[in-house]
N, C-alpha and C positions, 0 to 999 in steps of 0.2 A: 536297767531300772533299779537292780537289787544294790546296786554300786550309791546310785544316787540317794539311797535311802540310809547309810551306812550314818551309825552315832560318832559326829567327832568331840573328839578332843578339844577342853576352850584354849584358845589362843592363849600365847602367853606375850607380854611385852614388858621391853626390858630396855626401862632409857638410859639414857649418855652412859653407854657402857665404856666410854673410854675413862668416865672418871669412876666407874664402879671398879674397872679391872686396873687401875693404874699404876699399879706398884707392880704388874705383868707388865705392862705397857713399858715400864720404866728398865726393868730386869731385862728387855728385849734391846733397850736402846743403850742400856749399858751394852750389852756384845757388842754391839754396833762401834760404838765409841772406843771398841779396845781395837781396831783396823786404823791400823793409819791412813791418814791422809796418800802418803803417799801410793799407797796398795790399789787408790782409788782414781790414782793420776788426774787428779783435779786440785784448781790453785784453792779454793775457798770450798770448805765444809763446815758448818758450822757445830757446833760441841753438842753432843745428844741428850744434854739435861734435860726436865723438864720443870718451873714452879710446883712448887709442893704448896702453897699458901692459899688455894681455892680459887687462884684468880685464872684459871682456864676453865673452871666448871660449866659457867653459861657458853662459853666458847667449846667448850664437848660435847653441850645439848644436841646438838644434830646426829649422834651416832646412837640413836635407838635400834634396838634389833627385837624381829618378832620370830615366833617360833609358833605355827600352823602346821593343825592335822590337815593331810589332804585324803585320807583312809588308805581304802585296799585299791590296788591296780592290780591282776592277773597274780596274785596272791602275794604279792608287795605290799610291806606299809607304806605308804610315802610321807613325808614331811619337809613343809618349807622350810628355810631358815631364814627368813624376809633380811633382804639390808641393802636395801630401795627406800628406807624410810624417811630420808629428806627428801623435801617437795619440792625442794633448788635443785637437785641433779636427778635422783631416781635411781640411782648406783651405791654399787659396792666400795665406788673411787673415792668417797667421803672421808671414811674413814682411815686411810693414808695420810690424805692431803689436810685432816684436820692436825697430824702429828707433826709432819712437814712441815706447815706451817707455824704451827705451837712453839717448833724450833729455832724456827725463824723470828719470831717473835721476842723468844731470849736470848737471843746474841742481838739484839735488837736493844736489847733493858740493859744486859751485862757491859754492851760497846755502845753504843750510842750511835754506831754503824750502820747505813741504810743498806737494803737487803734486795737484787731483785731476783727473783725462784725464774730458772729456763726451763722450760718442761718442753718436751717432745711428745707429741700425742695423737693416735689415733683420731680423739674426739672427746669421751667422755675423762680423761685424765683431766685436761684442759680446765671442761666445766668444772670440775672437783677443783681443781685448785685454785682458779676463780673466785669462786665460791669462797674458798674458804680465806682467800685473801679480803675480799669482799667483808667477809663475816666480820672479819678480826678487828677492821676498820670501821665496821658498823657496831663492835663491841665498844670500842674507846679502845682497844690494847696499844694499835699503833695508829698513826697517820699515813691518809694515803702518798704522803712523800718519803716515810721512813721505807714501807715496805710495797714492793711490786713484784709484777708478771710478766714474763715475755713469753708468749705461748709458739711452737711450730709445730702446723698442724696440717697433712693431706689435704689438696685442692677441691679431693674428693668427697673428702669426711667435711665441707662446711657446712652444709644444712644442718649438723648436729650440734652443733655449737651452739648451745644456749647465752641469749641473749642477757644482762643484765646494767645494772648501772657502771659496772665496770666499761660497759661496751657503748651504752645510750648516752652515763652525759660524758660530756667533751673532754675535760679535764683528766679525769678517769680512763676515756680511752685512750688519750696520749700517752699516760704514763705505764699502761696493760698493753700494750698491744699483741695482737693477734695473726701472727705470719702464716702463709699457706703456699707450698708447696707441689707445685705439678708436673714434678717428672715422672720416670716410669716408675722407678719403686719407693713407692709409698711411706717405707721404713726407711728412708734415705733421711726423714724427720729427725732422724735420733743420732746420726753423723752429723748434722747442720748443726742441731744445737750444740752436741759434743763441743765441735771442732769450735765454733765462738767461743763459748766459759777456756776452752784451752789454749785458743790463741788469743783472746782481746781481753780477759778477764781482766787482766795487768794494767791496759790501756784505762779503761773503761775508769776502774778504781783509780788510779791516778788522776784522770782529768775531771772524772765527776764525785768521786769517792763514793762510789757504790757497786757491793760486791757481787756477784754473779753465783749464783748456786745452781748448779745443773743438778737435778733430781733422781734423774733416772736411774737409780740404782736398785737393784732386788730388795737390797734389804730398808730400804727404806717402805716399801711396803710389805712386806713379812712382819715389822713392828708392828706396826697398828691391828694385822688379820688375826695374833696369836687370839684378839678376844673370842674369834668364832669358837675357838675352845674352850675357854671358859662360860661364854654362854651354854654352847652345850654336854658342859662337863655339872654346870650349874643347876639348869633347867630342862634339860632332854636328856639323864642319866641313862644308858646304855643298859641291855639287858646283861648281866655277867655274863663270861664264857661266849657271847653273841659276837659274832661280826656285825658292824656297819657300812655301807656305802656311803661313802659322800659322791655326787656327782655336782659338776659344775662346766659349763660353757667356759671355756679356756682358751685364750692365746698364748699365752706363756705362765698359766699356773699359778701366779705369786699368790690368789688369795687363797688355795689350800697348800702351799708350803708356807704359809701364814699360820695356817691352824694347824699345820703339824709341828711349829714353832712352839704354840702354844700347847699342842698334844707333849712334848719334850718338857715343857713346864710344868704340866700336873704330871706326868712320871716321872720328875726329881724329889717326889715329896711323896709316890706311891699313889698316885690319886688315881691314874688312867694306866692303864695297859695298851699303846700308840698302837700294838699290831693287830689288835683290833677291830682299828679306824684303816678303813678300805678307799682308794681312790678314784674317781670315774669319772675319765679325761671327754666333751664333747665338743668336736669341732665343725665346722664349715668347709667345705671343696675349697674356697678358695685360700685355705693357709689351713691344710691338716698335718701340720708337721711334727705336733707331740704325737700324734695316734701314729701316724708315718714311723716313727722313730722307734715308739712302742713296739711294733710289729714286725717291722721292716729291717731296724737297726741303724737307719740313717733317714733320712727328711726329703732323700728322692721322690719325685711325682712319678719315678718308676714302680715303685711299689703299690700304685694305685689299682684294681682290679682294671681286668679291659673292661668298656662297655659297647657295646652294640647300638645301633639307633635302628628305634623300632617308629620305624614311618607312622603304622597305622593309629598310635597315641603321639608320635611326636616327641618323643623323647627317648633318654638313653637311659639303658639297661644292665644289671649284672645279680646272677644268681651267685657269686662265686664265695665270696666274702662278707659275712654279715658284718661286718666292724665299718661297713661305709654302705654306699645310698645303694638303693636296689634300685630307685629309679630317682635320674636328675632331667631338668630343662637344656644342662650346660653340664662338662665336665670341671670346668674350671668358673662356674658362678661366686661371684661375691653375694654372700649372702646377707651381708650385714661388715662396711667397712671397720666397723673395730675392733677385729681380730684380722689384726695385720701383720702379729708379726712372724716371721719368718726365720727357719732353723733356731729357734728360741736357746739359749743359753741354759734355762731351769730343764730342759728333754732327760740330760742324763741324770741329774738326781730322783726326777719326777719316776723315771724308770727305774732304778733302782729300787725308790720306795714301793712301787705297785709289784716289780717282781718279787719281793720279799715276802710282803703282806698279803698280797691278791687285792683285785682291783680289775680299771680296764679302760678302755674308751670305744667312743663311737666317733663316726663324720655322719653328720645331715645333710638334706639338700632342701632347699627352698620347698621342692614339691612336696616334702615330705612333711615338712611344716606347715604349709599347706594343707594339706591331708588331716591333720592332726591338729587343726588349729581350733575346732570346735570345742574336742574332748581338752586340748588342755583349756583352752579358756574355761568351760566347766569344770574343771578344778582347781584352777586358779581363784574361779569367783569362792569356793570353799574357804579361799584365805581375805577374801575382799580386796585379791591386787585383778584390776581391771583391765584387761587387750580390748583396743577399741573393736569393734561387730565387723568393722572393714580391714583385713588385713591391710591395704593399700596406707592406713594411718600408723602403722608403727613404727615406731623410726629406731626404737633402741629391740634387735631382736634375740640379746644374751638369752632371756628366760625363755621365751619361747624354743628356743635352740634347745638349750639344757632340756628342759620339760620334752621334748621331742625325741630326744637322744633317749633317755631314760625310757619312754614308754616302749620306742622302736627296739631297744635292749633287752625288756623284761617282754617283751614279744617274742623275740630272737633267741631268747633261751641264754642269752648272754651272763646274766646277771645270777650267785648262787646266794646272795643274801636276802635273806628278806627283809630288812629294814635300810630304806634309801633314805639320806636326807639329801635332797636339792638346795642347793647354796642359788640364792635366788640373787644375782650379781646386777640384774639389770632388766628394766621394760619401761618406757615410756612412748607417747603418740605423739603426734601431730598438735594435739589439744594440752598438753603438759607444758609446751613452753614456746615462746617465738626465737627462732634464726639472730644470729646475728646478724644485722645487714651488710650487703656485700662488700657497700661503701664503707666498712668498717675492717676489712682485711686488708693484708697489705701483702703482695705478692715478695718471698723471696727465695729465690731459687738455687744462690749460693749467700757462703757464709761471709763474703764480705757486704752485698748488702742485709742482709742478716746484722753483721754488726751495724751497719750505717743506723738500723730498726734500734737497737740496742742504745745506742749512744744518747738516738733523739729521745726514746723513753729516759733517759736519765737526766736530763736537759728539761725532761719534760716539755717539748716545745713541741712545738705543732710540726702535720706532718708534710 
C-alpha cells in the first residue's frame, strides 16, 4: 500500500524527436555512409543523407518519446522511457523505419528511381516500415508507385501483422506484399530476403527499374536509437558519480547499442560519462542467447540450468541460477514470437560492453509473467500505458517481459544500481489493431518464389 501512495514525478513528453535531435541523427548516418557498399555485399544501398529544408518534419511527427516516474520497487527507482507512442504500431520499431525510409525517400528526389525496402521480420519490423511507407505516401513525399515494401515474415508471427491500407485496398496490396514463411527456423526470414536483393536485384532493375534495398542491417537501426540518449541526456539527467541501468526486452540488442551510439555522441563533447550507463539484457526460453552468451560464453541451450518437473504444480523447476526462470510451463516456451533471433551477431559487443561497465540480464518464462502481470500492470497504469485485465489479449509482450525481468532481478538481489530505467520497446492487445487477413499473405518458402512475389509487386499486377 505504502508503494502505491508514493509522489511521482510529472511525466515529461518530448515530440518528433527525430527532428529535435537531427543533426545526431545525421552525424550517426554520416558513419554509416563512410562503409562501403561493398563491406555490405549488397547490389543497392542508398546514400545516408537526409533534407535539411524542413520537409521531413511532419514525416518525424510520430517519433514522440515519454519519460514516466514509475517510483520505488524493493528500493529501486524505476522509470519508463515510453517509445510505444505511435498508435499505428505500438513499438520501438518506429523510429528506425522512419529514418530508413526518410532515406528512401531522397534517392527518390536526388534519382527519380523507384525504390522497394525488403525487410525480413519477426512481426513488428514489418508493421514499422509499413507504416512508415504508408506515412510518406499519405504525406504527398512520394507516390505509391515510386516507393514500396516487400515484407518476409514467419507463418507464425501472422496474427501480428497489423492491418492497414497498405494491406485493405487492392492496389496497395499488390504493390506491398506480404510473404510468410513456414519452415522450421523462423530466422530462415532473413536468408530468403538476403538471398533475393542478392541474386534478382539486377534482374528486377533491369526489367522493371526498381531497386531492391534489403534493410536488415545493424546499423541502420543504431541511427535512429542514438536519440534514446539525447532524450535522456536532455530530460532524465543522471545523478553525478551515479550508475544507471537501462533494462530492455531484447533479441539482438540494437535499440540499446543505439543509445550507447548516442551515449559516444555526448562523450565527444564531454556531456556524459557512457560508463555510467549500465546494461540489462531480458529475454524469453525460447531464444535466450545474449543472456546464454553473457554467462555461458556461447549461445548453447547447454548452458541452461536443469530443471525438474514438479508434477504436484505442473511444471518445471530450478533453484540453481537466478539469471533464468525458477519456474516454467515449458522449457523451451515461445513466449512471444518476436524475439526470434538466434546466436545474434550484436552478443559479443553487447558483452563486452556490460563486462566493462557492469550490467547483466535475465530469462522470463510465461509463468512468471503471469505471476507478475498484476503488479506490473499497476505500474504501468502510473505511466497511462494500459495491458488489457485479460492476459489472453496481449499480443505484443516486449514490455511486459522487460517489466518482469526487472522486478524478478531487483528480487533476486541481481541488480546493485538503484536507478533503472526500462526502455519500454513494446505492448499492444488484441483491441489496438486488426490482423491482416489471411487472404492477404502469400506463402513463400524459397527465394525463387519470393522473387516471382517480388517481380509481380513491381509490375504491380495482380496476384
Amino acid at each position: 500500500m505504502a508503494e502505491a501512495l508514493q509522489e511521482l514525478k510529472a511525466p515529461i513528453v518530448v515530440e518528433n524527436v527525430l527532428a529535435r535531435y537531427i543533426a545526431h541523427v545525421r552525424a550517426a548516418l554520416q558513419a554509416l555512409q563512410d562503409r562501403t557498399r561493398d563491406q555490405q555485399n549488397l547490389p543497392f544501398v542508398p546514400m545516408a543523407g537526409l533534407p535539411d529544408d524542413g520537409t521531413l518534419d511532419k514525416f518525424f511527427s510520430l517519433s514522440g518519446v515519454a519519460v514516466h516516474d514509475l517510483g520505488e520497487f524493493g528500493g529501486k527507482h524505476l522509470t519508463l522511457m515510453d517509445l510505444m507512442r505511435n498508435p499505428r504500431t505500438r513499438t520501438t520499431k518506429t523510429y528506425p523505419s522512419l529514418v530508413l525510409v526518410a532515406r528512401a525517400i531522397q534517392h527518390i528526389h536526388q534519382t527519380g528511381e523507384r525504390v522497394m525496402i525488403v525487410t525480413p521480420s519477426s512481426a513488428n519490423k514489418a508493421t514499422a516500415l509499413r507504416d512508415a511507407v504508408l506515412w510518406a505516401i499519405e504525406c504527398g513525399l512520394v507516390s505509391a508507385v515510386q516507393l514500396q515494401i516487400l515484407s518476409v515474415v514467419p507463418w507464425s508471427s501472422r496474427e501480428k501483422l497489423w492491418s492497414s491500407a497498405l494491406s485493405d485496398d487492392p492496389a496497395l496490396a499488390r504493390r506491398n506484399p506480404v510473404t510468410t514463411y513456414d519452415g522450421p527456423e523462423t530466422g530462415h526470414v532473413k536468408v530468403l530476403a538476403h538471398e533475393l536483393v542478392k541474386n534478382h536485384a539486377a534482374k528486377i532493375w533491369s526489367d522493371h527499374g526498381v531497386r531492391l534495398w534489403y534493410t536488415m542491417d545493424i546499423e541502420n537501426y543504431m541511427v535512429a536509437d542514438v536519440v534514446r540518449a539525447h532524450v535522456e541526456h536532455e530530460f532524465l539527467r543522471a545523478t553525478p558519480g551515479q550508475a544507471r541501468l537501462h533494462a530492455h526486452a531484447v533479441s539482438s540488442a540494437f535499440g540499446l547499442l543505439g543509445h550507447n551510439r548516442g551515449l559516444q555522441q555526448l562523450a565527444a563533447t564531454g556531456d556524459v560519462d557512457p560508463a555510467a550507463s549500465r546494461y540489462f539484457l531480458v529475454q524469453h526460453l525460447g531464444t535466450p542467447d545474449m543472456v546464454l552468451s553473457l554467462y555461458s560464453g556461447d549461445t548453447s541451450r547447454a548452458g541452461l540450468p536443469e530443471y525438474v518437473y514438479d508434477e504436484s504444480q505442473g511444471v518445471y523447476r530450478q533453484d540453481r541460477d537466478p539469471h533464468f526462470p525458477f519456474t516454467t510451463f515449458a522449457t523451451d516456451e515461445v513466449l512471444d514470437p518476436t524475439f526470434y533471433t538466434r546466436r545474434p551477431v550484436t552478443s559479443g559487443v553487447m558483452n563486452d560492453i556490460i563486462r566493462q561497465r557492469g550490467g547483466g540480464g535475465i530469462v522470463v518464462s510465461l509463468q512468471e509473467c503471469l505471476g507478475r502481470y498484476g503488479q506490473v500492470s499497476a505500474l504501468l497504469d502510473r505511466a497511462g500505458v494500459r495491458v488489457p485485465a485479460d492476459p489472453r489479449q496481449l499480443r505484443e509482450w516486449s514490455l511486459m517481459i522487460g517489466m518482469t525481468g526487472v522486478l524478478n532481478a531487483v528480487d533476486r538481489g541481481l541488480v546493485s544500481e538503484d536507478e533503472i530505467v526500462v526502455h519500454g520497446s513494446g505492448s499492444y492487445s488484441s483491441a489496438d489493431y486488426k490482423p491482416i487477413t489471411e487472404d492477404r499473405l502469400l506463402a513463400a518458402n524459397d527465394v525463387d518464389r519470393l522473387a516471382r512475389v517480388a517481380e509481380e509487386a513491381a509490375r504491380g499486377s495482380s496476384w
